[in-house]
C-alpha positions in Angstrom: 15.5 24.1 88.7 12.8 22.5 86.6 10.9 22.4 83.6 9.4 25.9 83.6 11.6 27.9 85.3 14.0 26.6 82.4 11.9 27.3 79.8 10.9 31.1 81.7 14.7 31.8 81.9 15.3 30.8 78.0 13.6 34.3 77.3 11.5 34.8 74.2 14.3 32.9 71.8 12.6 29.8 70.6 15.8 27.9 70.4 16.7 28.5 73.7 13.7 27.2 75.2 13.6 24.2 73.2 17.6 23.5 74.3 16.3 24.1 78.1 14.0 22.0 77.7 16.0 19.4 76.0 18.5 19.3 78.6 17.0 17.2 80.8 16.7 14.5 78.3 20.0 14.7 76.9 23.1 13.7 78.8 27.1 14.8 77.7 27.8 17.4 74.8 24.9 19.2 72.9 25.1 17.4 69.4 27.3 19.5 66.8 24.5 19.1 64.5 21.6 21.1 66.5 21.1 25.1 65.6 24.0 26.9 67.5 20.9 28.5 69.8 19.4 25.3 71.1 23.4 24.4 72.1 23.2 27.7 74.1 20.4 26.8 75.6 21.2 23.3 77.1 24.4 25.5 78.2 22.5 28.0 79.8 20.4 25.2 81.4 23.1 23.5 83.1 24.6 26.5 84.2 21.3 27.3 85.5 21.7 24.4 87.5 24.9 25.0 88.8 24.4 28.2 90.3 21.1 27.0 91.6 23.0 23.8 93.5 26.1 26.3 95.0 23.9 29.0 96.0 23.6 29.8 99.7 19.9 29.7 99.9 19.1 26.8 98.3 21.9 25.0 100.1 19.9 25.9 103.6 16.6 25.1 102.4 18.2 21.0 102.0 19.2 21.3 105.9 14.7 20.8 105.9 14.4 17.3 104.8 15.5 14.9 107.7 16.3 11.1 106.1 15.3 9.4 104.3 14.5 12.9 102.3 17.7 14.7 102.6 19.1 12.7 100.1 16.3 13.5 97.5 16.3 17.3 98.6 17.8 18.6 95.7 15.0 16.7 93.6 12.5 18.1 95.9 13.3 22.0 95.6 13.6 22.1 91.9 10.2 20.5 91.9 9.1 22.6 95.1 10.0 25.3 92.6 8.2 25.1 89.5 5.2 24.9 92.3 6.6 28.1 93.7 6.9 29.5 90.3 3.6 28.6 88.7 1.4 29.8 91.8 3.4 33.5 91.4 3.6 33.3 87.6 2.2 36.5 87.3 5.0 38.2 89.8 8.1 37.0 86.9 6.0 36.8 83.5 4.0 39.7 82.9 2.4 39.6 79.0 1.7 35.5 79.2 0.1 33.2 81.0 1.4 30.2 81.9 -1.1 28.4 79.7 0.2 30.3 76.5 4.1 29.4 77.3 2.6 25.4 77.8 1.4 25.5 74.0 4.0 27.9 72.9 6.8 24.8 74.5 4.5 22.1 73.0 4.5 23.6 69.7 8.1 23.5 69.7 8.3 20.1 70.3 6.3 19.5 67.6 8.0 21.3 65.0 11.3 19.7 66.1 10.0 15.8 67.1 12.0 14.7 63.7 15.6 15.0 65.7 14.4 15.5 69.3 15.1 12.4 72.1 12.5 10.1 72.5 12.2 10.9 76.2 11.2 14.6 75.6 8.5 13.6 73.0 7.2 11.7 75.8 7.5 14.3 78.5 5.7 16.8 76.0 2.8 14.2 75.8 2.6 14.2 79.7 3.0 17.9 79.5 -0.2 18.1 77.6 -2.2 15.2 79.0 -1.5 16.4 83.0 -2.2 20.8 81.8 1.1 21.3 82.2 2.9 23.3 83.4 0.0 25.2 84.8 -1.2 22.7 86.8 2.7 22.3 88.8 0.8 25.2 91.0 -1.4 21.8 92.5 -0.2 19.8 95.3 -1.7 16.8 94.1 0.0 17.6 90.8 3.9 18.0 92.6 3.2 15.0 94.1 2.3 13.0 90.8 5.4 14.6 89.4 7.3 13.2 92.3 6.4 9.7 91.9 6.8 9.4 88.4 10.5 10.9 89.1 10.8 8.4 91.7 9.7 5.8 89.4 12.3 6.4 87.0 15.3 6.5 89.6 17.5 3.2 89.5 17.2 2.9 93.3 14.6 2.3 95.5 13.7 5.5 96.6 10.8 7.4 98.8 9.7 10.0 96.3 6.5 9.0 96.0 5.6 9.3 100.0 7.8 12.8 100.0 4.5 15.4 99.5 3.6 15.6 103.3 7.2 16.8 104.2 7.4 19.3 101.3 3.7 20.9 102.7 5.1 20.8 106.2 7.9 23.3 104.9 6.2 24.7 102.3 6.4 28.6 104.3 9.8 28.2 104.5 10.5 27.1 100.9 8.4 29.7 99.8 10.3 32.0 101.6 13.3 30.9 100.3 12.0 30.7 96.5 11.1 34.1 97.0 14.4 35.2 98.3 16.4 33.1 95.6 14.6 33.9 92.1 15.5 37.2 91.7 19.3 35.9 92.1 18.5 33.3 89.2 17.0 35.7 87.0 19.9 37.7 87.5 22.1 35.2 86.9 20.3 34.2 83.5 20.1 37.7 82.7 24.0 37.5 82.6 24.1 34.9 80.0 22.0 36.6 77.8 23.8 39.4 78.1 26.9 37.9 77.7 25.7 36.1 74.4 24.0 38.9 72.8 27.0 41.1 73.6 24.9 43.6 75.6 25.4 45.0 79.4 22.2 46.0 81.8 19.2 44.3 80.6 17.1 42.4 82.1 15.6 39.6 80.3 12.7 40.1 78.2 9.3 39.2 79.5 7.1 36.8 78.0 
């Protein structure tokens, strides 16, 4: 998954929003030194992204990209995703918008920029140049997003051309995104309830 299904997932605790955030900036072992909550949350992140890579749905959705994309597909759904997820924001985050969660992440940042990675301060200042993350619901948004990915692989890569084939299957990824979130929030829902030491909630809304 990306950015704001991470940060939607995190729930309403602060740290764990800033730790699924910083997960994608931060390779090997959270730092001993960072509050024990933003270490849960670049756990919960990564398991977020294991369960997302093994699932059965998202593992026929990569069977969509022919080469040179099938390669790249698991870039492309996550990405596909947060497009998915911003358009039907209303559908899995009742009480905000995705506008008040962008300021609510930024702010975080903020507060935090003394320790945080270089990398995420600079994602944050995307974040608020581009209107993220309400503005992953626009194709011609995704497909910025996907170059600058692209841009920052080591390897010559097609990234940047890979918009026309994610609109071409764009029913069927929707279909899938729609049959696959409510097995993630599941699944996160578990590892809140795991942590807080609680059985059969779900987690709380924004």
């Amino acid at each position: 998954m990306n950015h704001l299904a991470h940060v939607l997932l995190a729930g309403p605790d602060p740290d764990l929003q800033l730790g699924g955030l910083l997960a994608d900036f931060h390779r090997g072992a959270p730092d001993p030194a960072w509050r024990d909550g933003v270490r849960d949350g670049v756990a919960l992140h990564r398991k977020i992204d294991g369960y997302t890579d093994g699932h059965a749905i998202v593992a026929g959705l990569r069977y969509l990209f022919e080469p040179p994309f099938r390669r790249f597909a698991g870039i492309l759904i996550d990405i596909y995703f947060d497009h998915a997820l911003a358009q039907r924001w209303s559908d899995y985050a009742r009480g905000e918008t995705v506008d008040a969660l962008s300021a609510h992440a930024l702010h975080l940042v903020e507060a935090n920029r003394g320790w945080l990675s270089p990398e995420l301060l600079r994602f944050a200042a995307y974040m608020r140049t581009n209107g993220l993350f309400g503005a992953y619901a626009r194709r011609e948004m995704i497909e910025q997003v996907l170059a600058g990915v692209g841009s920052r692989l080591r390897h010559a890569n097609p990234l940047a051309e890979a918009g026309p084939t994610l609109w071409k299957n764009a029913q069927l990824l929707d279909a899938g995104f729609e049959a696959f979130f409510p097995d993630l929030i599941a699944f996160a829902t578990s590892f809140h309830n795991d942590r807080n030491g609680i059985q059969g909630r779900s987690i709380p809304r924004h």
